[in-house]
N, C-alpha and C positions, 0 to 999 in steps of 0.2 A: 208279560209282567206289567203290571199298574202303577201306576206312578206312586200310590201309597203304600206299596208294598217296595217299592224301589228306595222312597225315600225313607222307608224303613228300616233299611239295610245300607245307606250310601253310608253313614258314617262305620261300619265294621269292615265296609268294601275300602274307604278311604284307609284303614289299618290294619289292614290287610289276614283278617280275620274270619274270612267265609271260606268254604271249601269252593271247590276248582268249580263244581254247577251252579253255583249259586254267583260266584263273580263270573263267571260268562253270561249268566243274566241280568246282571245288574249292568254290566260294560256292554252288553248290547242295546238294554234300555238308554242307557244316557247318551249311546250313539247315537237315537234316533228320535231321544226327545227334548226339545231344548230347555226346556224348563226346567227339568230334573239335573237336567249338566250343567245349568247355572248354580245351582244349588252346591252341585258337587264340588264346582270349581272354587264359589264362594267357601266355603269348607277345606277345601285344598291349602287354597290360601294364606287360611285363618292360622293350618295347622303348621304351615311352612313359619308363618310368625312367631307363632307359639316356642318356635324350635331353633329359633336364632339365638347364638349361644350370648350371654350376659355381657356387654362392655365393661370392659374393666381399664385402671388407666396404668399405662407404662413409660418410666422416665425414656423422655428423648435422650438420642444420640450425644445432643448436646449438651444435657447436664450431666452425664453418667461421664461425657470429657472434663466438666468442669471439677466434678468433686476427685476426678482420678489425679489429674493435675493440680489441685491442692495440696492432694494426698503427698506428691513428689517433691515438692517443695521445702525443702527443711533445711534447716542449721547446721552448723557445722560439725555438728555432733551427728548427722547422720539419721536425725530423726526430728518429726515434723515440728514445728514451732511452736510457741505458746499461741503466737496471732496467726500460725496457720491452721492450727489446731480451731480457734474461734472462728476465724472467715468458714471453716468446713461445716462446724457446729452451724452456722448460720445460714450456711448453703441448704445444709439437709431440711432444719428447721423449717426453711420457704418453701423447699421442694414436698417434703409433710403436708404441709398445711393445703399447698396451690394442690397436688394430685389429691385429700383429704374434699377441699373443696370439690373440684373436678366429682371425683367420684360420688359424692355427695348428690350433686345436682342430675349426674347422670340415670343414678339408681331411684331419685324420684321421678326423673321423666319415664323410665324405664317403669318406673312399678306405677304409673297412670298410664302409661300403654300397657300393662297385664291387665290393669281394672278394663279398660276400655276393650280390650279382646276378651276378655270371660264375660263382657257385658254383651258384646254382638254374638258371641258361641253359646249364650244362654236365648237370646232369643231368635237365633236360628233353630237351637233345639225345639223349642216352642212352640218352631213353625211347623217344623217334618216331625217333631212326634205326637206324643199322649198328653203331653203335660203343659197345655196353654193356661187350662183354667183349672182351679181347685176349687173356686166358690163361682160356676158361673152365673152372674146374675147383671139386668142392668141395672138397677136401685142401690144407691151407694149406700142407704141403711141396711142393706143385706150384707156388702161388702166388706165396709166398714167394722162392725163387731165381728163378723168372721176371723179375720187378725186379733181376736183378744185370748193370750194364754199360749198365742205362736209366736208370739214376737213381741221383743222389750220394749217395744215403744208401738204408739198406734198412728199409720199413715193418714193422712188426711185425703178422702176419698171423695171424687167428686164427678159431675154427669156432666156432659158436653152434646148432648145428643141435639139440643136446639140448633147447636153450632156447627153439628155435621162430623162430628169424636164422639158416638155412643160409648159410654163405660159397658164393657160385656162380662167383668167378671174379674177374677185376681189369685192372685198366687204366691206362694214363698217359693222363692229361691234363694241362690247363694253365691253371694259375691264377695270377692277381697277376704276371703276367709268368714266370714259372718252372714248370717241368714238376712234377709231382706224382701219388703214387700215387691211384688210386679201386678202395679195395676193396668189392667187390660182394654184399650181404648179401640175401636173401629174406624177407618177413613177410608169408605166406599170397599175394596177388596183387601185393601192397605191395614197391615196389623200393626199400633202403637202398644209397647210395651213402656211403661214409665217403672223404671227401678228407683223405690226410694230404700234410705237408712241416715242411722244416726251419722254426724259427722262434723266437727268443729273448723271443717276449709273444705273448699271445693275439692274435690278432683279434677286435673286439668287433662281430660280428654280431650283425642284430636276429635274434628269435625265431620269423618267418616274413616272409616274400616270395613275393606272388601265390597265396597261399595252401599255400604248402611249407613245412612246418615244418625250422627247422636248431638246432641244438644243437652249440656248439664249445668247445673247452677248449685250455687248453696243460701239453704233459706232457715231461719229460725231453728240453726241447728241441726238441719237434716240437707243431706244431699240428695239429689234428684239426678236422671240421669233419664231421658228420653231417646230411645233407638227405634229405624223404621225403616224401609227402602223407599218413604214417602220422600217428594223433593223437599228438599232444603226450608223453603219456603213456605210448604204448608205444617212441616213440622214446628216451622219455627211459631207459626198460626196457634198450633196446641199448646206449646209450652206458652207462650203468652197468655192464652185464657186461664190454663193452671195457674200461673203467678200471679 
């Protein structure tokens, strides 16, 4: 088997979707070649994150004693008090708002880690399959109008090839729910994908995932989002010239 035909089938091998010949040849290829088990692993990974089940927040031990022992506390009548009644009202009220908060902050970090994982799982696909380029070309005026009539707004498309980041072409994909440009940059063997779209805050990605380094910012409106398995360093090299 051939590594393009490997990495043509790791993500159905990954989900366990080939018949019994077809995963014997793909689990023998990645035995024996490392490239393609990196690939797989990265994938492996991505999918195991994908599949961590959502945080959500649960009153401590501690308050669930405090509001029960409120609760017990009552008058002589045998039922809870005017002012136990209010301290409870009061208890709940904070415990609302702090777990309101809490969850709050969680489900945004949480939903910039999904962007940030649908953002390396789009450009690993990019890598092992058919779909890097839709308009390949290096001339951002080829580029550039390509995106008119695919998407509500038009990226700002530009060449770095002096610089050693040839633009090679672009593409629509989709992220965070909404279609979005992927303009396609080269660094020696090394593929830059830059994800732009519309967006009024950054996204606050982490600094790598599965070993992809990404780098995002927000500019005039638009979100940017740079992933690569280039170092750190010279990615950080490309988005500079971009900005």
């Amino acid at each position: 088997m051939t590594c393009t035909t490997a990495l043509g089938l790791v993500e159905p091998y990954l989900d366990g979707e080939l018949d019994a010949s077809q995963n014997a040849e793909v689990a023998g290829h990645l035995s024996e070649c490392e490239s393609c088990a990196t690939v797989w692993q990265r994938l492996r990974a991505l999918s195991d994150d994908l599949h961590t089940p959502a945080l959500r927040y649960e009153a401590s031990e501690s308050l669930r004693n405090r509001v029960l022992e409120s609760v017990r506390h009552a008058d002589g009548t045998g039922r809870p008090s005017r002012m136990n009644w209010l301290a409870l009202a009061a208890t709940m009220l904070l415990a609302v708002s702090v777990g309101w908060n809490v969850m709050f902050l969680e489900r945004s970090r949480n939903a910039d880690g999904e962007v940030a994982q649908e953002i390396v799982s789009s450009h690993v696909r990019s890598l092992i399959g058919e779909h890097l380029l839709d308009i390949p070309s290096t001339d951002q005026h080829n580029v550039k109008p390509w995106f008119n009539g695919k998407l509500d707004f038009s990226p700002d498309v530009r060449d770095f090839a002096a610089q050693g980041f040839p633009l090679i072409g672009g593409r629509v994909d989709y992220i965070d729910h909404r279609p979005v440009a992927a303009l396609v940059y080269k660094r020696r063997q090394h593929v830059v994908n830059l994800f732009v779209w519309p967006s009024a805050s950054a996204a606050s990605v982490p600094g790598s995932v599965t070993g992809f380094h990404l780098l995002s910012w927000n500019q005039d409106g638009m979100d940017y989002c740079a992933v690569s398995d280039l170092n750190e360093d010279e990615l950080r090299q490309f988005v500079n010239l971009y900005r």
